[in-house]
C-alpha positions as a Markdown table, in Angstrom:
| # | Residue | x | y | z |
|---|---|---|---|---|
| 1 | Unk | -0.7 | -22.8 | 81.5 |
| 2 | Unk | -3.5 | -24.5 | 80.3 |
| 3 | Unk | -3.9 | -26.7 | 76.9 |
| 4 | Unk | -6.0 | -24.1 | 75.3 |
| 5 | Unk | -3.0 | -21.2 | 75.6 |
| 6 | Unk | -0.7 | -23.4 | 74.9 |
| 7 | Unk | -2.1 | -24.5 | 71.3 |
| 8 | Unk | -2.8 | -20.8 | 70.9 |
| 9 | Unk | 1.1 | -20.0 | 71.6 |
| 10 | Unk | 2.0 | -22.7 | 68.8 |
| 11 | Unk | -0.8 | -21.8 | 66.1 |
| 12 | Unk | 0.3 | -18.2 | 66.4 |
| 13 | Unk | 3.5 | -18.0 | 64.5 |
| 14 | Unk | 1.7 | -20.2 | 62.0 |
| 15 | Unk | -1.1 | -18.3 | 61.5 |
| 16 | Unk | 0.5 | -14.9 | 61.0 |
| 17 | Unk | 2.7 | -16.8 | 58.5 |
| 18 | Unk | -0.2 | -17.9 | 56.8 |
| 19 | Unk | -1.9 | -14.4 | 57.0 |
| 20 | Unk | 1.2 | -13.2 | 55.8 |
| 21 | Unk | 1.7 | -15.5 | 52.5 |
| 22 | Unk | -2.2 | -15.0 | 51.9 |
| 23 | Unk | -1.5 | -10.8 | 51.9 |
| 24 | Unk | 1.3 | -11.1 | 50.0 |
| 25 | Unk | -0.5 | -13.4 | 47.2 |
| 26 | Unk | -3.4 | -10.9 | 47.1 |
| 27 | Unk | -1.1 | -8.2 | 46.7 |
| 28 | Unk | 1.2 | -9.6 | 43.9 |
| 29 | Unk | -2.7 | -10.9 | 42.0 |
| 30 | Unk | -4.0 | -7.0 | 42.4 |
| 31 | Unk | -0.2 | -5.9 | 40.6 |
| 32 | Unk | -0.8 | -8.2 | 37.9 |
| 33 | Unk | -4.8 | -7.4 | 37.4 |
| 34 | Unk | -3.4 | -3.4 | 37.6 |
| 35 | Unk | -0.7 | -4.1 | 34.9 |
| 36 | Unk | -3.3 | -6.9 | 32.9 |
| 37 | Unk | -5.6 | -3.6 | 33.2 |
| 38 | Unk | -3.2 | -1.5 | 31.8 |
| 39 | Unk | -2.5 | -3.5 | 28.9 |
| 40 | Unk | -6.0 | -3.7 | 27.8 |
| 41 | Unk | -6.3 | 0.3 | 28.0 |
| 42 | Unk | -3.0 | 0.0 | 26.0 |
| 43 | Unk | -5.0 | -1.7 | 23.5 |
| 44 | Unk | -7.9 | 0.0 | 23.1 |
| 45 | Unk | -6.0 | 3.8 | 22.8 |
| 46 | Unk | -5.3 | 2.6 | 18.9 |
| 47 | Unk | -8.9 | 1.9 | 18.4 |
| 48 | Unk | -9.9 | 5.6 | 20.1 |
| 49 | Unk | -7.4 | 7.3 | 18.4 |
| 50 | Unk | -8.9 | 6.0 | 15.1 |
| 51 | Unk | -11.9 | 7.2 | 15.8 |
| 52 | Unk | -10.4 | 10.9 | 16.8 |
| 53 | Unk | -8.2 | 10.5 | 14.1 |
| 54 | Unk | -12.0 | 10.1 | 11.2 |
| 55 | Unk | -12.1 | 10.9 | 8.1 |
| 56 | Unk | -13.1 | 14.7 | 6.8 |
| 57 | Unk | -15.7 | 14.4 | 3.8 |
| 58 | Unk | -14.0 | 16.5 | 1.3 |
| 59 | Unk | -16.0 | 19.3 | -0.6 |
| 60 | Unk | -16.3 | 18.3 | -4.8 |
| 61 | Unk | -13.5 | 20.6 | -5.9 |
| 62 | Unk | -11.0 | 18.9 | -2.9 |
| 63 | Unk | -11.8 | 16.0 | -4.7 |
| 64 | Unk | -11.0 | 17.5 | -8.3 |
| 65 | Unk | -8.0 | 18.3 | -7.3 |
| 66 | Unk | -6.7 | 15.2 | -5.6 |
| 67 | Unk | -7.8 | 13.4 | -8.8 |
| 68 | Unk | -6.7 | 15.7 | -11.2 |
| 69 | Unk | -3.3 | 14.2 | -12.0 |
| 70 | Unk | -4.9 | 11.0 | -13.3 |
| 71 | Unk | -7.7 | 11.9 | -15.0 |
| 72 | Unk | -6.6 | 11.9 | -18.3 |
| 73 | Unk | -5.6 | 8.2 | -18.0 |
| 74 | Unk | -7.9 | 5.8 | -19.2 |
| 75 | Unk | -10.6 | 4.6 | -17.3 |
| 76 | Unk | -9.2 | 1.2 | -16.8 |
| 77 | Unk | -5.9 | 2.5 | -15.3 |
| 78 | Unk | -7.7 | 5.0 | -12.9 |
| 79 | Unk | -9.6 | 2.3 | -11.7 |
| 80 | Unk | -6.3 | -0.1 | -10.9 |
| 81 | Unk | -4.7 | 3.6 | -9.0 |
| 82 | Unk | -7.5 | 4.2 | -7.4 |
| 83 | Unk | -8.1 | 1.2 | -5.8 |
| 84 | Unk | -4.4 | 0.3 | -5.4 |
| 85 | Unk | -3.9 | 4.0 | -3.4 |
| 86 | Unk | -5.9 | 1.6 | -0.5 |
| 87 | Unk | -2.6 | 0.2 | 0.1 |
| 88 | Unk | -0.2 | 2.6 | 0.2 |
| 89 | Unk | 2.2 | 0.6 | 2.2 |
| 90 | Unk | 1.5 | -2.5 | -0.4 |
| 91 | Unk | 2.4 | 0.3 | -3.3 |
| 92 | Unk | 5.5 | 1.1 | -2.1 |
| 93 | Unk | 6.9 | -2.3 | -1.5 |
| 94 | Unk | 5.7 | -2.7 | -5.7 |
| 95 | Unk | 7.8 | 0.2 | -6.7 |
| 96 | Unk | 10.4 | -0.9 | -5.0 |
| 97 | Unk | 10.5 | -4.3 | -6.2 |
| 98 | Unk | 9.8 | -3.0 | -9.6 |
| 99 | Unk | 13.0 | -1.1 | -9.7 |
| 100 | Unk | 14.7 | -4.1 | -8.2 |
| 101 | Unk | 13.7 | -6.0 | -11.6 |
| 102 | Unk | 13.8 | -4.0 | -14.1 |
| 103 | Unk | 14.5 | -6.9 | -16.7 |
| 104 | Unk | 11.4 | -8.5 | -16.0 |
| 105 | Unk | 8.5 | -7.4 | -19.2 |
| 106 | Unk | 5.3 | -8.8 | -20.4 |
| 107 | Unk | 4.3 | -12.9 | -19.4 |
| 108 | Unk | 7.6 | -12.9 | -17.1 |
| 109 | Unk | 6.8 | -9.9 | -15.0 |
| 110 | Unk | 3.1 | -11.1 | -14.8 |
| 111 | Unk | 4.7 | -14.1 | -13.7 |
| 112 | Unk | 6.9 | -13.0 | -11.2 |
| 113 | Unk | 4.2 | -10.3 | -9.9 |
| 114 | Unk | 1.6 | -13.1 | -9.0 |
| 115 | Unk | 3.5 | -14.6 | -6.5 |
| 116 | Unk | 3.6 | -11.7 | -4.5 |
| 117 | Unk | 0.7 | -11.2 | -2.0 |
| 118 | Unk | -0.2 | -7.7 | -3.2 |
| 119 | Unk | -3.7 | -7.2 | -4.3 |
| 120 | Unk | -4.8 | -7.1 | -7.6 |
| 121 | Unk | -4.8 | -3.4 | -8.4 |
| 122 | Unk | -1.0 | -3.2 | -7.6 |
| 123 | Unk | -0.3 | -6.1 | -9.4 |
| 124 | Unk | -1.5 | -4.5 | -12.4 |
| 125 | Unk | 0.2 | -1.1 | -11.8 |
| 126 | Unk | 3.6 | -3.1 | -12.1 |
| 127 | Unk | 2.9 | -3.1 | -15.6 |
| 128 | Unk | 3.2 | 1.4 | -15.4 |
| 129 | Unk | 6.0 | 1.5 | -13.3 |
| 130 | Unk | 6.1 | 5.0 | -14.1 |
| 131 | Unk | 2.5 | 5.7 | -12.3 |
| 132 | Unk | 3.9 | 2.9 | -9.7 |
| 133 | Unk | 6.8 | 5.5 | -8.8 |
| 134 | Unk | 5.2 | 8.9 | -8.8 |
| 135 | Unk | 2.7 | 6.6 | -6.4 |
| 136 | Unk | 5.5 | 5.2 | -4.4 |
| 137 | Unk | 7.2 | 9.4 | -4.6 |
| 138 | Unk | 4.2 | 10.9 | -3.6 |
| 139 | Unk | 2.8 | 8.9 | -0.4 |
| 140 | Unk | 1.2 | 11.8 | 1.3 |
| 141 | Unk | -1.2 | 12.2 | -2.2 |
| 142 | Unk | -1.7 | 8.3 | -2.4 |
| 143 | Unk | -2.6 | 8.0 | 1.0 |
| 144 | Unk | -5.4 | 11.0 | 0.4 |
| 145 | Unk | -6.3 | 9.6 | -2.6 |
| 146 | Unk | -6.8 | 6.0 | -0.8 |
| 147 | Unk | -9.4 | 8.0 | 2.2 |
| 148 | Unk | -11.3 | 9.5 | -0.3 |
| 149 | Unk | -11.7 | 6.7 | -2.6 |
| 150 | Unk | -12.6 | 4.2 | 0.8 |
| 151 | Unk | -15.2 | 6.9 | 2.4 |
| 152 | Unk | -16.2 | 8.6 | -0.9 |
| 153 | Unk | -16.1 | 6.4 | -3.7 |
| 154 | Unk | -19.2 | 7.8 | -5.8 |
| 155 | Unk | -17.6 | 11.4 | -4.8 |
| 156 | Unk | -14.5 | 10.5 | -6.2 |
| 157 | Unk | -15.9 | 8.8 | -9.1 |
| 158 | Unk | -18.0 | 12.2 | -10.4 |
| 159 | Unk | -14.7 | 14.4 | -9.4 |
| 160 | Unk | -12.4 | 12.1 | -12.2 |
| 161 | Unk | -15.4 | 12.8 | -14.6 |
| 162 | Unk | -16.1 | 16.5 | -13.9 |
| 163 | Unk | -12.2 | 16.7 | -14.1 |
| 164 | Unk | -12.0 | 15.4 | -17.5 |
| 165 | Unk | -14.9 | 17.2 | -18.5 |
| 166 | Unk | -13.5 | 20.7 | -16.9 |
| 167 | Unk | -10.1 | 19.5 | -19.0 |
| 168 | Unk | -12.3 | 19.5 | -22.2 |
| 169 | Unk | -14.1 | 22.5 | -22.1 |
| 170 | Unk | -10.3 | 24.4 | -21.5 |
| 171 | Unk | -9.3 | 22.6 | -24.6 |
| 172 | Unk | -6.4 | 21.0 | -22.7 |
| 173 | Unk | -7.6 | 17.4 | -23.9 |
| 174 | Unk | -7.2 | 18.2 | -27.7 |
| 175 | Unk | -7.2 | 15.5 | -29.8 |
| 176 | Unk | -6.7 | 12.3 | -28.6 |
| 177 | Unk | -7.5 | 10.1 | -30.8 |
| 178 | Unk | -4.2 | 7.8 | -31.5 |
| 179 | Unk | -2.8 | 7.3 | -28.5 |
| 180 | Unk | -2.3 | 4.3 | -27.1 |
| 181 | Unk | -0.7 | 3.4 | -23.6 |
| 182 | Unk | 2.3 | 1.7 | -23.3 |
């Protein structure tokens, strides 16, 4: 036996070792580039989904409907619900902390309210917990109200005014004049 077979006999348990530990290494990097792969998929569903899940443009009297319950609220305080039914999640959290403090009135609750991390518009509705609560009771409607008033704010807008104006001309207003809010 020559030098040459020799070496050849030694190298060879060695080298299928080391073509052995090199297969396995590229096996366990195309597992975790497979499961790396999957997570990013994972993470971009959401995003797709949002976009199957896009908003409908409602039609005017869709609109006049969803707004019809506040309409007759002054135009300040269908500003604050309009913009607070943006944060539905946020609006129930202020309902519930609301009830949780019912002793707090006037410069207190202001007080106490301005710590929390809710936006403005909710932070003002604390002050009609009533409209807070029927808010907070009816999700489903705040959430609609919130789409329309993110994709269609002008829409919505000319649906609280036709409403009020529809309202008029039924003679449902009446004769407001000396009434105050609370």
């Amino acid at each position: 036996m020559d030098i040459f077979e020799l070496a050849a006999g030694l190298l060879r348990p060695r080298l299928d070792r080391q073509i052995l530990v090199s297969l396995l290494l590229l096996a366990l990097l195309f597992v975790a580039w497979q499961q790396n792969l999957s997570a990013r998929q994972d993470e971009q569903d959401p995003a797709q989904a949002s976009q199957g899940q896009q908003y409908t443009q409602q039609t005017p009297q869709q609109l006049q409907q969803l707004v019809a319950p506040i309409a007759l609220y002054p135009d300040s305080l269908v500003a604050q619900i309009l913009a607070a039914s943006t944060f539905p999640e946020p609006v129930v959290e202020a309902d519930q902390w609301v009830q949780a403090h019912p002793d707090l009135k006037g410069d207190a609750l202001a007080q106490a309210v301005d710590q929390q991390p809710w936006d403005p518009s909710i932070k003002a509705l604390t002050a009609f917990p009533s409209v807070l609560g029927n808010m907070d009771k009816n999700l489903s409607w705040t959430s609609s109200l919130g789409d329309a008033y993110y994709n269609q704010e002008q829409d919505v807008m000319d649906a609280v005014q036709a409403s009020t104006e529809d309202m008029d001309g039924a003679g449902i207003i009446g004769d407001l004049t000396g009434i105050t809010g609370p």
